[in-house]
SEFI-137766 format. One record per atom (N, C-alpha, C): x negated, y, z negated; residue in three letters. Coordinates in steps of 0.001 Angstrom, whole numbers, padded with zeros to 6 digits, always signed. Each point is the difference from the previous one (the first is absolute). Layout:
N
XYZALA...
END
This chain:
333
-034923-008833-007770UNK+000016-000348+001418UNK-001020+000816+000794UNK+000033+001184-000250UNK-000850+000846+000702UNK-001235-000728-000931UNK-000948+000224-000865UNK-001290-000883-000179UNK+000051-001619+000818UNK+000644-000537+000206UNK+000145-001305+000615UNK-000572+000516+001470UNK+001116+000845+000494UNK-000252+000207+001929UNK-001815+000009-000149UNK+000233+001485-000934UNK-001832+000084+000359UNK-001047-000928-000642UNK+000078-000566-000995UNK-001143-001101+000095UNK+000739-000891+001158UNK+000703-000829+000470UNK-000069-000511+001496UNK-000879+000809+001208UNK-000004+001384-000301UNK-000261+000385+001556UNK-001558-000216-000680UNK-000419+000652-001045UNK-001263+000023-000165UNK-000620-001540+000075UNK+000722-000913-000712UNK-000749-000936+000634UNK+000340-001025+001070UNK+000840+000289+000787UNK-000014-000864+001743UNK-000691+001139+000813UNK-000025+001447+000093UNK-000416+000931+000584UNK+000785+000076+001176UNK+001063-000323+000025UNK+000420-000074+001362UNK+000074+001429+000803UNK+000112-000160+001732UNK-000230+001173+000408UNK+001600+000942+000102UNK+000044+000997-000985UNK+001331+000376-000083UNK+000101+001296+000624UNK+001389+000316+000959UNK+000287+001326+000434UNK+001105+000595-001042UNK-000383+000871-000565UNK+001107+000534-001212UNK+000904+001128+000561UNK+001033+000238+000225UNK+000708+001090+000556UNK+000566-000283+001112UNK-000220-001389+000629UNK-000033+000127+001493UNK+001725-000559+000465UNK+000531+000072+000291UNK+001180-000226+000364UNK+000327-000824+001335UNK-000043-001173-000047UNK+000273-001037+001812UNK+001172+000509+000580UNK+000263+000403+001090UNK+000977+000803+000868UNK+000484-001288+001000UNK-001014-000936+000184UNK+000866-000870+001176UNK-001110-001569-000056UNK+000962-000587-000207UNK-000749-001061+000728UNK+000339-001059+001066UNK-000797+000073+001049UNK+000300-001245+001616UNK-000840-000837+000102UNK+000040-000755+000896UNK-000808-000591+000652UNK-000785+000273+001095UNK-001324+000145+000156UNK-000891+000186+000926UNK+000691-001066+001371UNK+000077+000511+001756UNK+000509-000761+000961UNK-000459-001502-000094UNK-001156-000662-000366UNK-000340-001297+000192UNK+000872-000744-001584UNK+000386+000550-001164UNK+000845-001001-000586UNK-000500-000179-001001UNK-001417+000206+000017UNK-001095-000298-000649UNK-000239+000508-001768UNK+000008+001527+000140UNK-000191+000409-000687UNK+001183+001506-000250UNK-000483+000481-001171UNK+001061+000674-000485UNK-000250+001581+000059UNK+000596+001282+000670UNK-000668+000932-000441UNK+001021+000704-000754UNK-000981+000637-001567UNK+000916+000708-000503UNK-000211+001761-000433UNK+001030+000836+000875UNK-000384+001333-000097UNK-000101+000333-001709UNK-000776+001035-000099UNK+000077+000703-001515UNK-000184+001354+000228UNK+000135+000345-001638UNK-000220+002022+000010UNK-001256-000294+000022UNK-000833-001288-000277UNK-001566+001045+000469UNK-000617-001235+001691UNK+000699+000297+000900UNK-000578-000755+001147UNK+000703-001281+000015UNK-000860-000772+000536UNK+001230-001525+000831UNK-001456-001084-000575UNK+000767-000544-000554UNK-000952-001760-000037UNK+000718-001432+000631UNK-000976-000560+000402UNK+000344-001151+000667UNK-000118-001506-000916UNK+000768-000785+000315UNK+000293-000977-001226UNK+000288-001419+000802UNK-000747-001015-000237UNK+000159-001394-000004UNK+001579-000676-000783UNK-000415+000825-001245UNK+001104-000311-000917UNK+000881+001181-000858UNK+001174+000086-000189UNK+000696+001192-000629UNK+000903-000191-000860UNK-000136+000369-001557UNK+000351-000810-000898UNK+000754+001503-000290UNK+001331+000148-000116UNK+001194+000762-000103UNK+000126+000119-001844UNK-000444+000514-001011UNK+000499+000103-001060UNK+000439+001355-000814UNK+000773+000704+000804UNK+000710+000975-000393UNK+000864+000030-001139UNK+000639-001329-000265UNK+000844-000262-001168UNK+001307+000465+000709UNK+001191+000297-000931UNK+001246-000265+000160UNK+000796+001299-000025UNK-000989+001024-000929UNK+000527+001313-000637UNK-000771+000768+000742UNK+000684+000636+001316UNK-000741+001134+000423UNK+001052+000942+000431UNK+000821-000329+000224UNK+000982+001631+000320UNK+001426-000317-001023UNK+000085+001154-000751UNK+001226+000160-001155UNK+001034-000329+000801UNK+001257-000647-000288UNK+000902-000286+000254UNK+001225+000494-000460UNK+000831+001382+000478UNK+000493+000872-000446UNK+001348-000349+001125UNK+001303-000063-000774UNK+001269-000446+000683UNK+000004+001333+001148UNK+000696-000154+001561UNK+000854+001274+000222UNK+000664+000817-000431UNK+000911-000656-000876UNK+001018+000903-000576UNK-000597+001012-001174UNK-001343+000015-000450UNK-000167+000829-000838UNK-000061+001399+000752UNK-000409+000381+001312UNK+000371+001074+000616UNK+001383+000533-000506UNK+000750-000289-000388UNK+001361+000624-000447UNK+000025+000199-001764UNK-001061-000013-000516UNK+000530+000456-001391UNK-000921+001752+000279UNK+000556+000746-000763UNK-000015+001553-000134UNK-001473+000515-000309UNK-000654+000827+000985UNK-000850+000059-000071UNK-000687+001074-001142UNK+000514+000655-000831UNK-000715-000323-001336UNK-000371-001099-000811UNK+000049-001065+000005UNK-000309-001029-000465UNK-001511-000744+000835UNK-000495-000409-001148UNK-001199-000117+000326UNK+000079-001463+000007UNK-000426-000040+000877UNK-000365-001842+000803UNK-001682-000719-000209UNK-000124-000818-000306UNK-001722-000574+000020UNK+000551-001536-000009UNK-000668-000598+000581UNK-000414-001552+000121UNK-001133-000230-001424UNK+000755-001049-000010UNK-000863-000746-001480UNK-001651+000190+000385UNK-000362+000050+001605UNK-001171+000170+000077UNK-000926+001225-000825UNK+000868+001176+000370UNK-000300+001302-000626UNK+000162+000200-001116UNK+000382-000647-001017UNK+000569+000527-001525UNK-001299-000029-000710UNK-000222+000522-001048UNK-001068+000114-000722UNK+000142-000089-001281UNK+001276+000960-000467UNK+000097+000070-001712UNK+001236+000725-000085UNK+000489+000276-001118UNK+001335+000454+000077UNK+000242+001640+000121UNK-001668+000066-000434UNK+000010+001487-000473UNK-000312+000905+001543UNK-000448-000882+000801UNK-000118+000572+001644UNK+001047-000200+001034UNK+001609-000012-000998UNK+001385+000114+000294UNK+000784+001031-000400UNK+000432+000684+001005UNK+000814+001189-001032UNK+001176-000866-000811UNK+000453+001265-000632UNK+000830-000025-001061UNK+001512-000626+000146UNK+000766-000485-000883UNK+000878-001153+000550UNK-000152-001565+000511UNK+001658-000419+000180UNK-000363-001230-000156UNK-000384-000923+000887UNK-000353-000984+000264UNK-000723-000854+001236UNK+000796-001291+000060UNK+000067-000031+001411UNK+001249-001420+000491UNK-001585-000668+000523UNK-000220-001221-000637UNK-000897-000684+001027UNK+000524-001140+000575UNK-000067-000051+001379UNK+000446-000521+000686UNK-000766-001767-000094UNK+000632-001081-000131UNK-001067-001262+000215UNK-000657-000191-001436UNK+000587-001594-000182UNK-000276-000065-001400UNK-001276-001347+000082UNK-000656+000038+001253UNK-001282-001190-000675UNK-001106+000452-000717UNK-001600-000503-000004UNK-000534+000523-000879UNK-000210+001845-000435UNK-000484+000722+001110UNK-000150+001243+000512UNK+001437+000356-000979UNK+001312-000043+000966UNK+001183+000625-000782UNK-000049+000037-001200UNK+000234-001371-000746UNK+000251+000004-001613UNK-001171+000655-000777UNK-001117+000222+000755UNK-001276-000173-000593UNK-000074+001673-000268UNK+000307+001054+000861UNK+000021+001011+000321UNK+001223+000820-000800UNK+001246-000931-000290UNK+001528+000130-000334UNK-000805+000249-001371UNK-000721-001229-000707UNK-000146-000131-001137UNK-000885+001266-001025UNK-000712+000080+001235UNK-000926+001179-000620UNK+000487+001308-000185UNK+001255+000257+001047UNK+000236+001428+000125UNK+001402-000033-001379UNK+000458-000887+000197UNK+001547-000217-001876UNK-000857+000708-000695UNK-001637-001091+000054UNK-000382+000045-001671UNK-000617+001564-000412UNK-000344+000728+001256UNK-000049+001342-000451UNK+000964+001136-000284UNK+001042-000769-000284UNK+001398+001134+000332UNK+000867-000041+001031UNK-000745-000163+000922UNK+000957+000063+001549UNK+001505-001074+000034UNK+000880+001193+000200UNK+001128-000693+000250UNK-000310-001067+001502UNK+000291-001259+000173UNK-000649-001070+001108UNK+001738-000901+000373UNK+000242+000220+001437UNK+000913-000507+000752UNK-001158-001116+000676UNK+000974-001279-000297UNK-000703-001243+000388UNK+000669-000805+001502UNK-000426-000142+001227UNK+000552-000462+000572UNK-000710-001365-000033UNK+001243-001087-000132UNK-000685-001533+000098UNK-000106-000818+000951UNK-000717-000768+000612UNK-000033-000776+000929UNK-000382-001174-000156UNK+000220-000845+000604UNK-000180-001468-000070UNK-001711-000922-000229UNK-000734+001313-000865UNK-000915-000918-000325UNK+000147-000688-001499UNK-000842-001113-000222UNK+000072-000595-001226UNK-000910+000666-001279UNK+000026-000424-000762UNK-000485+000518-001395UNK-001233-001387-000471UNK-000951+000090-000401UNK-000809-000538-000398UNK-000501+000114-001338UNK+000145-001012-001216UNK-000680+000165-001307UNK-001754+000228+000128UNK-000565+000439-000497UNK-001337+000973-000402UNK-000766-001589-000298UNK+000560-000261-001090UNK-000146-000966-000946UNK+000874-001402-000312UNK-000709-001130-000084UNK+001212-001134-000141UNK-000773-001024-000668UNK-000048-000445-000843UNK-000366-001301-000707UNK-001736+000032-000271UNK-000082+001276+000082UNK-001634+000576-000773UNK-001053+000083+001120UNK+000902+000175+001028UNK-001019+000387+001190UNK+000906+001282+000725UNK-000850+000252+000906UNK-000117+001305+000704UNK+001002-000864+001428UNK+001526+000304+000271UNK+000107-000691+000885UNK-000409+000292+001359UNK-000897+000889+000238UNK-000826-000530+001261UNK-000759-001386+000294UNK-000370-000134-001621UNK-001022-001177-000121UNK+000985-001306+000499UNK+001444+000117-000729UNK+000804-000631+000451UNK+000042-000790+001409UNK+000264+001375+000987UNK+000338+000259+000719UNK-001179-000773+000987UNK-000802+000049-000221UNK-001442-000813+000795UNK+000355-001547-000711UNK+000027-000369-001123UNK-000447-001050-000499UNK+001076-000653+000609UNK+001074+000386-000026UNK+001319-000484+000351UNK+000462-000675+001699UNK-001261+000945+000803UNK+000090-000941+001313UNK+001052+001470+000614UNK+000364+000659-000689UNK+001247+001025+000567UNK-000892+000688+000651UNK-001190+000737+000072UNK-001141+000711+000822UNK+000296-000479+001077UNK-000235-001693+000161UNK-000400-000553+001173UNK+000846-000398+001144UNK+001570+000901-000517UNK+001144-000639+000828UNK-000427+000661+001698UNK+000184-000840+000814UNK-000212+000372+001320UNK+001083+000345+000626UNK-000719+001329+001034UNK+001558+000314+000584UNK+001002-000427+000807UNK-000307-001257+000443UNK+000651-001121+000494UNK+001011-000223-001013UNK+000123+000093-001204UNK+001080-000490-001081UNK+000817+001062-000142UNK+000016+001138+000818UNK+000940+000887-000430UNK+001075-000336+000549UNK+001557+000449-000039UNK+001088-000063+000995UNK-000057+000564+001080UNK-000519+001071+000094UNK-000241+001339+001147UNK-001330+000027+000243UNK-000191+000464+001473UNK-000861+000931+000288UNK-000454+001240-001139UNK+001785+000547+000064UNK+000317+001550-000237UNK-000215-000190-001500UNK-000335-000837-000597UNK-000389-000372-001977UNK-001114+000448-000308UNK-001067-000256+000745UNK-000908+000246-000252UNK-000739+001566-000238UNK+001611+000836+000593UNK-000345+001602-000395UNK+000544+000150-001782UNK+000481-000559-000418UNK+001141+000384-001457UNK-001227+000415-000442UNK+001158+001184-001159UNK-001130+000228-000820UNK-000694-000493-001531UNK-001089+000288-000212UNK-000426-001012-001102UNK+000705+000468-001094UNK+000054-001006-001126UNK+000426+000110-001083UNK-000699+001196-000672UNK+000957+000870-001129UNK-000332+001045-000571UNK-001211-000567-001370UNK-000936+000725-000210UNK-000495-000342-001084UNK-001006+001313-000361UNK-001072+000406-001385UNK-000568+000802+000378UNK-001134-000729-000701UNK-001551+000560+000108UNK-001113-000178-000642UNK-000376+000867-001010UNK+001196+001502-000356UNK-000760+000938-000673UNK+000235-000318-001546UNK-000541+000545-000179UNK-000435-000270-001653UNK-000335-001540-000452UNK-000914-000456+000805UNK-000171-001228+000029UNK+000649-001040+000625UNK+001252+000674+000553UNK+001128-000890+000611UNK+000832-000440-000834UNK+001444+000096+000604UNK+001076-000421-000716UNK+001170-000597+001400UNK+000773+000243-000930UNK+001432-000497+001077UNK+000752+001012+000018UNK+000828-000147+001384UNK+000401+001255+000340UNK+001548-000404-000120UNK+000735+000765-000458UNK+001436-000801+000050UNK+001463+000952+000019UNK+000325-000091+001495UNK+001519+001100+000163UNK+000740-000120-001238UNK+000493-000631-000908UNK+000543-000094-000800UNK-000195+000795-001122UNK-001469+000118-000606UNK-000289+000365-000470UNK-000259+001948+000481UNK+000093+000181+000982UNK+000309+001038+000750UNK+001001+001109-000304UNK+001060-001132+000199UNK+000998+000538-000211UNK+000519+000696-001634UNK-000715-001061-000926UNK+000344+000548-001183UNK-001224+001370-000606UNK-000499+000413+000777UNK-000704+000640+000020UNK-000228+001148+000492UNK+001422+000262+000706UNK+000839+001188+000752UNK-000506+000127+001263UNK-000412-001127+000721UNK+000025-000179+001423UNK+001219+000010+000876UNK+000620+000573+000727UNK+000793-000488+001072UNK+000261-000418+001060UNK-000066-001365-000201UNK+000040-001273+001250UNK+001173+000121+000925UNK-000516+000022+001232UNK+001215+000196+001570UNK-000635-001103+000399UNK+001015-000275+000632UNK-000556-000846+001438UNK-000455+000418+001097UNK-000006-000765+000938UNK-001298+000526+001314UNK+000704+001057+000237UNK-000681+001255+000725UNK+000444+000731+000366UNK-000229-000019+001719UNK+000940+000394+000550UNK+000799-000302+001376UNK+000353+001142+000848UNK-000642+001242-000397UNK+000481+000364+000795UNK+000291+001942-000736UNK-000114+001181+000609UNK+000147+000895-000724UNK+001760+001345+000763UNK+000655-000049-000864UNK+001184+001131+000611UNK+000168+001323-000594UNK+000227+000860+000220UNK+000459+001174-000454UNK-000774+000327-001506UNK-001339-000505-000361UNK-000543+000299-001074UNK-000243-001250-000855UNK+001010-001270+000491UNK-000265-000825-000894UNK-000367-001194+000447UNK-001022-000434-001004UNK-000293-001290+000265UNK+001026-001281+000671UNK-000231-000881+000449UNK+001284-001032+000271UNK-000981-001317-000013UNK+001133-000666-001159UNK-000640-001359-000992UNK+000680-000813+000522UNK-000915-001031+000464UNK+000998-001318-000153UNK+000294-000770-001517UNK+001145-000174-000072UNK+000460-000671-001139UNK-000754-001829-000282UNK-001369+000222+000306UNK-000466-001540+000004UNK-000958+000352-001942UNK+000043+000809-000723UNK-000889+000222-000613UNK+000530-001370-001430UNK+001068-000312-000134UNK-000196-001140-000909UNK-000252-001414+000712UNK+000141-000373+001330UNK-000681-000902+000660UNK-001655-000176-000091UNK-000715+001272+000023UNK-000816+000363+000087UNK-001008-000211-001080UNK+000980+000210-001050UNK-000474-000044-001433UNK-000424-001447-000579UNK+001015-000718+000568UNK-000264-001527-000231UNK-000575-000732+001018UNK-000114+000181+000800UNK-001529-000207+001168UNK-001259+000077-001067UNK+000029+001225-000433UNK-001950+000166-001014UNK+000477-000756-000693UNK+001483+000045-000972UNK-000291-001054-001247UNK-000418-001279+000566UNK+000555-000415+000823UNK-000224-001278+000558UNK-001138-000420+000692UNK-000777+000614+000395UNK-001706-000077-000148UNK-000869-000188-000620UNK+000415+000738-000793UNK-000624-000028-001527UNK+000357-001312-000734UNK+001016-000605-000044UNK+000518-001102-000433UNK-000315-001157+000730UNK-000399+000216+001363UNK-000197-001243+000775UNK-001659-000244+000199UNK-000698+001199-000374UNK-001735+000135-000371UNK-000300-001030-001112UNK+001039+000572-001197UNK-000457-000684-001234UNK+000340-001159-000180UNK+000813-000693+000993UNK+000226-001402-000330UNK-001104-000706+001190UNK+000047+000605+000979UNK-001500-000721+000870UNK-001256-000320-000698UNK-000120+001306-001104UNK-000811-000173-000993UNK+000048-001634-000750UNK+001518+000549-000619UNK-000205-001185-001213UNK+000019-001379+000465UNK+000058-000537+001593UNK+000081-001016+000839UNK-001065-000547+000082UNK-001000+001293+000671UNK-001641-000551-000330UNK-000414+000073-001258UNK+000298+000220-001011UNK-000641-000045-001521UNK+000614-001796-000129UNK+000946-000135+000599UNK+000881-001414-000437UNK-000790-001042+000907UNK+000004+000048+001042UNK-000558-000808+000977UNK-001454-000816-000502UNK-001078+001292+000066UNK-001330-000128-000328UNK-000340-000312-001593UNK+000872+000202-000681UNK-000296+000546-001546UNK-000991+000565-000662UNK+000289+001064+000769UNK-001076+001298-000751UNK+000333-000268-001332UNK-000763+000709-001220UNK+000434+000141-000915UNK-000455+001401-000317UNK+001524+000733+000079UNK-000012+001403+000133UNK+001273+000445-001368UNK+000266+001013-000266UNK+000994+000132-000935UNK+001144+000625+000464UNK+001166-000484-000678UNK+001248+000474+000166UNK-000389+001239+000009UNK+001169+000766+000789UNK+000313+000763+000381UNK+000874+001144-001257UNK-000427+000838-000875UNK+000338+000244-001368UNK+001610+000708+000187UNK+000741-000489-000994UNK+001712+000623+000629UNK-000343+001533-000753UNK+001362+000429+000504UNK-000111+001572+000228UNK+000169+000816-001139UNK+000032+000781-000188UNK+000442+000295-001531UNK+001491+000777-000469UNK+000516+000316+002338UNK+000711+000516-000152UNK+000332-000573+001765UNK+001735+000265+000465UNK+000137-000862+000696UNK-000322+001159+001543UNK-000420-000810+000778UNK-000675+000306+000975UNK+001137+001522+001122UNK-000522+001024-000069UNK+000999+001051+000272UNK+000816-000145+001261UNK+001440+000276+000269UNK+000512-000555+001279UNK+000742+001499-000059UNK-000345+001426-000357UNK+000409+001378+000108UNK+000651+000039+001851UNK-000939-000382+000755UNK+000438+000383+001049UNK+000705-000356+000581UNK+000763-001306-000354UNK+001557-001173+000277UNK+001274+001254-000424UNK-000577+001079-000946UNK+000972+000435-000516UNK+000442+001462+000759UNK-001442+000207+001021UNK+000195+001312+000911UNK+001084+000118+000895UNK+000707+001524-000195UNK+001076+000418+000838UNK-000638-000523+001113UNK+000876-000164+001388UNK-000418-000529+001771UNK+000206+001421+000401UNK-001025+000467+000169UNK+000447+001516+001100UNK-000186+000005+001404UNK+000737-000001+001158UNK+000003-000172+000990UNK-000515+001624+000483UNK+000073+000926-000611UNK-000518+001713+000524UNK-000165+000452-000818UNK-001286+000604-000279UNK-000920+001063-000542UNK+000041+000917+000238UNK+000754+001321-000781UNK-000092+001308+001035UNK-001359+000480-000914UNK-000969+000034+001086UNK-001671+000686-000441UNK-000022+001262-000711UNK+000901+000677+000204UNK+000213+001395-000837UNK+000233+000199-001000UNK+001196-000619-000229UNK+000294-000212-001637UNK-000692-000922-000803UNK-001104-001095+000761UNK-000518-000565-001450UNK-001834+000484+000579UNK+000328+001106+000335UNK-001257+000686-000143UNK-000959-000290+000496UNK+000116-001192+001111UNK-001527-000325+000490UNK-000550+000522+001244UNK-001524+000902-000631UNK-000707+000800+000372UNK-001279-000440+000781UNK+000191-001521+000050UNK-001236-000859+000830UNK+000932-001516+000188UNK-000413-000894+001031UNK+000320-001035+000690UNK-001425-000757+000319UNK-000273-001017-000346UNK-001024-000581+000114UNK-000162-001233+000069UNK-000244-000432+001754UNK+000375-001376+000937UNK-000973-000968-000438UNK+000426-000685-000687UNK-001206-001418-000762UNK+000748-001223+000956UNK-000037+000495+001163UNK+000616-000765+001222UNK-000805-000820+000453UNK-001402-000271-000054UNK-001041-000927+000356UNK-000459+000658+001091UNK-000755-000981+000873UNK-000730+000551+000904UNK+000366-000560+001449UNK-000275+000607+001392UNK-000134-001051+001112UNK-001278-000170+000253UNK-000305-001308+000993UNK-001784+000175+000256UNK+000270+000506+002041UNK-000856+000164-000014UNK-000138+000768+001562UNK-000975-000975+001112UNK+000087-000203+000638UNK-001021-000716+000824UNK+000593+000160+001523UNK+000423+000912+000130UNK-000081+000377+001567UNK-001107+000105+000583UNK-001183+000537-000653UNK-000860+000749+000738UNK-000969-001404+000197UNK+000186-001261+000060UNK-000118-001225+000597UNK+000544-000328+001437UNK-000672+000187+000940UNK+000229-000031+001056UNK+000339-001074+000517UNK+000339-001307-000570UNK-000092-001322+000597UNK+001721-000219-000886UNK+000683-001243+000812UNK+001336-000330-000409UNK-000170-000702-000980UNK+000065+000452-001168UNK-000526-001356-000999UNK+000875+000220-001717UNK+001278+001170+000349UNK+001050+000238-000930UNK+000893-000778+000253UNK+001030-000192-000839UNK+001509-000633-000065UNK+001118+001033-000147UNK+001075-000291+000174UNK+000831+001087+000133UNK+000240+000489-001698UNK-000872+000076-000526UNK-000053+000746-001362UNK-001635+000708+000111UNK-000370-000154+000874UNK-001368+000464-000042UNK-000984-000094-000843UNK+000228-001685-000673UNK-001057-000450-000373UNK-000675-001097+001151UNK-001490-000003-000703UNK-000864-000725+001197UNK+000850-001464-000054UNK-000674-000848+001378UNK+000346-001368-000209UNK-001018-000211+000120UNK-000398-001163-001251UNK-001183-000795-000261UNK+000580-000850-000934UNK-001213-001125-000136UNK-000173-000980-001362UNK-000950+000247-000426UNK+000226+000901-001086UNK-001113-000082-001065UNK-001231+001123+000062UNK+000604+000748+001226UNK-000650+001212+000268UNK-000706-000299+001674UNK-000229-001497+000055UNK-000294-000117+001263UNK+001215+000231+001035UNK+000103+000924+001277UNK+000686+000052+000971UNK-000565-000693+001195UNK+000999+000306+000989UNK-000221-000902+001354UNK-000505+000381+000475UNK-000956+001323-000347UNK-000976+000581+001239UNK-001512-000131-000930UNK-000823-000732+001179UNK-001174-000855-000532UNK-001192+001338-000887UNK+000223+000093-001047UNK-000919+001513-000698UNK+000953+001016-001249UNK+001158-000399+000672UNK+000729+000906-000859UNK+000598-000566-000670UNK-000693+000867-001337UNK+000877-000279-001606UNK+000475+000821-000985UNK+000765-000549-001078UNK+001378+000720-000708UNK-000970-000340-001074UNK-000055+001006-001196UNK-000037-000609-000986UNK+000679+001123-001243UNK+000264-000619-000980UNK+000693+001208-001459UNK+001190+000174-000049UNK+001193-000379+001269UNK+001305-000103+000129UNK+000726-000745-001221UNK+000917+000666-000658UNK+000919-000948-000520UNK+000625-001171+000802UNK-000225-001156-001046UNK+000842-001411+000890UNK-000874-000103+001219UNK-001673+000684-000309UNK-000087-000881+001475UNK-000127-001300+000510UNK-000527-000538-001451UNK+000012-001838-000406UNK+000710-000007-000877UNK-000418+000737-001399UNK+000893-000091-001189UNK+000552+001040-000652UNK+000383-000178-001100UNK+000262+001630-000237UNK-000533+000951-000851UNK-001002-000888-000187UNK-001293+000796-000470UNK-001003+000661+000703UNK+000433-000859+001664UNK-000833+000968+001084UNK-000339+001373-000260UNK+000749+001209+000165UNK+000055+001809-000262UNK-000328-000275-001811UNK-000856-000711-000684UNK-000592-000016-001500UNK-001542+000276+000411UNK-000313+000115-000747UNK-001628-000053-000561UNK-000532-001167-000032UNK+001241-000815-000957UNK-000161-001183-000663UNK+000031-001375+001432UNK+000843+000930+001267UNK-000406-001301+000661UNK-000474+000188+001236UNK-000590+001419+000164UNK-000277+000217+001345UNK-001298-000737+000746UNK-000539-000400-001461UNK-001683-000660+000620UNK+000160-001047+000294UNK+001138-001199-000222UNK+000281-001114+000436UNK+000235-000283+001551UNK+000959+001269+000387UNK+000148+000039+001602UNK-001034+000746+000808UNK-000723+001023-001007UNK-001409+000411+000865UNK-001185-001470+000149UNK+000201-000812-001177UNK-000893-000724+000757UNK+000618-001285+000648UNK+001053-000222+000885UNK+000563-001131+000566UNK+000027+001247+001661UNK-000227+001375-000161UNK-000026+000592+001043UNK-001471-000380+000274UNK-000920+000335-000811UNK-001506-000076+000281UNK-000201-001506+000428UNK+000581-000498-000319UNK+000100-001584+000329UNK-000142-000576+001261UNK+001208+001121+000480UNK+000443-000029+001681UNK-000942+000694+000890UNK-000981+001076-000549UNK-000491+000681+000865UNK-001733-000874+000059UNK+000238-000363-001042UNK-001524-001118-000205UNK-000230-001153+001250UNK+001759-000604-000442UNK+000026-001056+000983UNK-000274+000307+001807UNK+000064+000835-000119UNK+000294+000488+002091UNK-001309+001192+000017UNK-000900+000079-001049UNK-001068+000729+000574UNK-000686-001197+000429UNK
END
């Protein structure tokens, strides 16, 4: 990725401020145009294309102020390796990619790992001899628009767990568990030293299975529909692990006795856009627009999750809505 950015810059040359941080942006009195303060001076703008993305300030509950302050706290933002954790065991909080991904690494070095689960889904690596991302595009599922969700408030969940390392595999609570993980449910809240679980963690559990199960048959729908000719799907050699159906429900964790010496919020992120001077949030403080275009004639969104689809906040689909933005700014120069 980093060789990618820079052959782009080297060859569009564009004129880039590196370091610079936008502090505000308004509107100049005639309507016209846009001014936006920065750490290095103020520029003035016809057009203002907003792509901050989604992940800019860690998202860390209140209630963690109440667990004991020897215990060491970091946001999934800050983690690095296991070995730049002191000693003892680690509750990570938030089980989407970040959580499990982070959970997984710190088991496999020894670390005793308290799992708290939450309601994201589980995603296979692999399914019928493709990479199911590839799936996942070919399948039309990329292209779901956020008009098809139930909620507004859907379009925050978090993504399915999966990882890319070691070439990528599948990530799977179940398999977790037999592996001397210990799966809680969300955690809710902190008293007198101990954690406080909600008892949703086998609900929880079958939420991912059921993702995972409802991926691979979307799959085998479009393999049926179109008739790819792709290959079965090879059976297992052993039956698919369900360890964590079998986990005690602990409603309280006392942090002392099972030793954990770090807490680490794989809580996701919020995005910030106050420092937008114009009314153009919803009472969740995401922008209102279609498609990145808003109601004020210049100003645009772009890199948001769900801002068209939900590949918007991807790589894979951000250039589709950058150029239906460029589209708009073409048309009205």
């Amino acid at each position: 990725m980093v060789d990618y950015l820079e052959r782009y810059v080297e060859f569009f040359n564009p004129p880039l401020h590196l370091g610079v941080q936008a502090t505000s942006v308004k509107q100049v009195r005639d309507g016209g145009k846009y001014l936006v303060d920065t750490t290095d001076g103020s520029l003035e703008a016809n057009n203002v294309v907003v792509a901050t993305g989604s992940f800019q300030q860690p998202k860390i509950p209140a209630f963690s102020k109440g667990l004991p302050g020897q215990i060491l706290q970091i946001h999934s933002a800050e983690y690095r390796n296991p070995g730049a954790l002191p000693p003892g065991a680690v509750l990570v909080v938030g089980s989407g990619q970040s959580g499990c991904q982070i959970a997984e690494e710190l088991y496999k070095t020894g670390r005793k790992v308290y799992l708290c689960v939450g309601s994201a889904g589980r995603m296979p690596r692999r399914y019928r001899g493709r990479d199911m991302a590839w799936w996942f595009d070919k399948t039309g599922l990329a292209d779901k628009t956020v008009d098809t969700l139930p909620s507004p408030k859907a379009k925050f969940a978090a993504s399915a767990h999966v990882t890319g390392k070691d070439g990528g595999r599948t990530l799977n609570l179940h398999q977790f568990a037999r592996d001397g993980v210990v799966l809680l449910g969300r955690m809710t809240g902190v008293r007198g030293g101990k954690a406080i679980l909600a008892p949703d963690l086998m609900e929880n559990l079958a939420k991912a299975d059921k993702f995972a199960a409802d991926m691979q048959k979307a799959v085998d729908e479009y393999i049926q529909k179109v008739g790819l000719d792709v290959p079965e799907e090879p059976p297992s050699t052993e039956p698919e692990p369900q360890d964590g159906y079998h986990a005690e429900v602990i409603t309280q964790l006392d942090l002392k006795s099972a030793d954990i010496q770090t807490v680490i919020w794989a809580t996701g992120y919020t995005f910030d856009f106050e420092w937008i001077q114009l009314p153009v949030l919803d009472e969740d403080g995401y922008p209102v627009q279609q498609r990145g275009v808003t109601g004020f004639r210049g100003l645009y969104f772009l890199g948001l999750l769900w801002l068209h689809t939900i590949k918007s906040g991807l790589l894979a689909g951000v250039g589709e809505d950058a150029a239906h933005i460029a589209a708009d700014i073409a048309a009205r120069t």
